[in-house]
N, CA and C atoms as an extended XYZ file, in Angstrom:
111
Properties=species:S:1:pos:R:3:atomname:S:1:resname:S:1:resid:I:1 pbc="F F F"
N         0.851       -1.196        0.000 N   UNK     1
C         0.000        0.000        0.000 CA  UNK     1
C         0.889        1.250        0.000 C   UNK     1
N         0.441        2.061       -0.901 N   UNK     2
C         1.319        3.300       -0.952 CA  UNK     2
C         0.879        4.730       -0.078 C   UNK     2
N         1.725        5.361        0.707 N   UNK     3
C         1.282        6.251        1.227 CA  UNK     3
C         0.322        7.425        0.954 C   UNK     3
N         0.233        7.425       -0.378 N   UNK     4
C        -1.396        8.217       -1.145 CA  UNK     4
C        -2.337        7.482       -1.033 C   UNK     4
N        -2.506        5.808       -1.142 N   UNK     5
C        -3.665        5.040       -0.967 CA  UNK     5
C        -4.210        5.360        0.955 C   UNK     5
N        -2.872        5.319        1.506 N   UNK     6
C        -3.012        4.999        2.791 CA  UNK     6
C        -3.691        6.242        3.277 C   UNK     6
N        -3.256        7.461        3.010 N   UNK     7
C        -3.994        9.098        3.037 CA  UNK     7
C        -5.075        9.308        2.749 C   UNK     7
N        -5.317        8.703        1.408 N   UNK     8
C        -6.849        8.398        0.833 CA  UNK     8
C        -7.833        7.912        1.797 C   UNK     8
N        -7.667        6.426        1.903 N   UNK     9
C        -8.551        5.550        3.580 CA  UNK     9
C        -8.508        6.297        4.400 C   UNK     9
N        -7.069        7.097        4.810 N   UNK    10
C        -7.886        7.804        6.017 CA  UNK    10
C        -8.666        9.036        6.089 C   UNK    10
N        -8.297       10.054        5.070 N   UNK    11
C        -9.411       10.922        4.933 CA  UNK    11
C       -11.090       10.392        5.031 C   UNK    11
N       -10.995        9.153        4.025 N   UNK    12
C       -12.334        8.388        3.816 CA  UNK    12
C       -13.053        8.439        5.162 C   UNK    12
N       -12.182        7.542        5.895 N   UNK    13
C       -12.679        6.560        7.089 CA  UNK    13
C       -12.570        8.144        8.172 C   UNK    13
N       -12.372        9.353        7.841 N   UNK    14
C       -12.620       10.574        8.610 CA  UNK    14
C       -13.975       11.461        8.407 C   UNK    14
N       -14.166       11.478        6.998 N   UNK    15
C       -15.431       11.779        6.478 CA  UNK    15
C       -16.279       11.084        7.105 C   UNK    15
N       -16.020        9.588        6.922 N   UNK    16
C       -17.417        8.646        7.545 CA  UNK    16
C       -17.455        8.659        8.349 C   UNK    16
N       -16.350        9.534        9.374 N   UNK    17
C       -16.529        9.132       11.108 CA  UNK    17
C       -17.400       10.188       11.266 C   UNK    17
N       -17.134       11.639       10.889 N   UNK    18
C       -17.467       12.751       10.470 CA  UNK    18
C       -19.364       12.632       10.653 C   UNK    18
N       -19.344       11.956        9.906 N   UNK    19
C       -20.775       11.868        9.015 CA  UNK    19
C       -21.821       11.499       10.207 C   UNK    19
N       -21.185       10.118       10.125 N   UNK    20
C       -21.698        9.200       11.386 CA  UNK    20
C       -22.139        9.903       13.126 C   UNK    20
N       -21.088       11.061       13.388 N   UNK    21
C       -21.207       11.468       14.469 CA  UNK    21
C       -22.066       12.773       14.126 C   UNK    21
N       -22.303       13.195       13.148 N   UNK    22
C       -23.063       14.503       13.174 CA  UNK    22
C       -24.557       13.670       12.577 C   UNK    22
N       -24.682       12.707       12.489 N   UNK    23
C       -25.937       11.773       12.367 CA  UNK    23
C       -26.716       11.261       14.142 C   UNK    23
N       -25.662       10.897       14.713 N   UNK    24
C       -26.085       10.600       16.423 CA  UNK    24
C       -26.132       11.973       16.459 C   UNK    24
N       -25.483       12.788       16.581 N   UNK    25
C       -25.538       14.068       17.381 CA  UNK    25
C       -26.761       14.697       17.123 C   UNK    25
N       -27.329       14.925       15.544 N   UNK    26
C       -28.459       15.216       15.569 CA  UNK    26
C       -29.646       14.957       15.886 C   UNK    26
N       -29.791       13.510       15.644 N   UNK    27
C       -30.547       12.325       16.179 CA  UNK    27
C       -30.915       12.747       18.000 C   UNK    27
N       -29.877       13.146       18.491 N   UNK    28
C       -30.100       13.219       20.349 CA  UNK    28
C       -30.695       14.262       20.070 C   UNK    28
N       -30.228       15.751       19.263 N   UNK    29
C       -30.396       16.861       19.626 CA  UNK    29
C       -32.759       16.852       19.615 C   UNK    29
N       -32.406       16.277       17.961 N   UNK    30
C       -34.207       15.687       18.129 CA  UNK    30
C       -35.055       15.023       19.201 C   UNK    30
N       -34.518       14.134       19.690 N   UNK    31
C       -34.825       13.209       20.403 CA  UNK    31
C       -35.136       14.234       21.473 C   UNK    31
N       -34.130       15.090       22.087 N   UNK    32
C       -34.328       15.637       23.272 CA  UNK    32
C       -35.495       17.403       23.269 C   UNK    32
N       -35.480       17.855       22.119 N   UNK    33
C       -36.523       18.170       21.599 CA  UNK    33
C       -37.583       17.723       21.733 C   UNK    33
N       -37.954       16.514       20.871 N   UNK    34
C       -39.120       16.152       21.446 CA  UNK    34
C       -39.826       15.582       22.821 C   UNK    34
N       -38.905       14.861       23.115 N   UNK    35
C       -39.279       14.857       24.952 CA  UNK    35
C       -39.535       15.924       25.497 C   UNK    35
N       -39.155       17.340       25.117 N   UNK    36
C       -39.712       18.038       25.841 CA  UNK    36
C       -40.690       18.821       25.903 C   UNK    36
N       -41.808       18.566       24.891 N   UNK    37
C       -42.818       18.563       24.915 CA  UNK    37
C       -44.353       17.780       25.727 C   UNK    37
């Protein structure tokens, strides 16, 4: 594996962490929204 492939995956696998956590995060921010009604 060459160190541009290896840079590549990890940007990737940063985006998707990225993604993933502003998906829960929003998800609670709703969640706790609506409970408080």
């Amino acid at each position: 594996m060459t160190i541009h492939a290896l840079h590549q995956s990890l940007l990737l696998l940063l985006k998707l962490w990225t993604h993933i956590w502003w998906n829960i995060s929003k998800g609670r921010s709703a969640l706790t929204s609506q409970t408080k009604f």
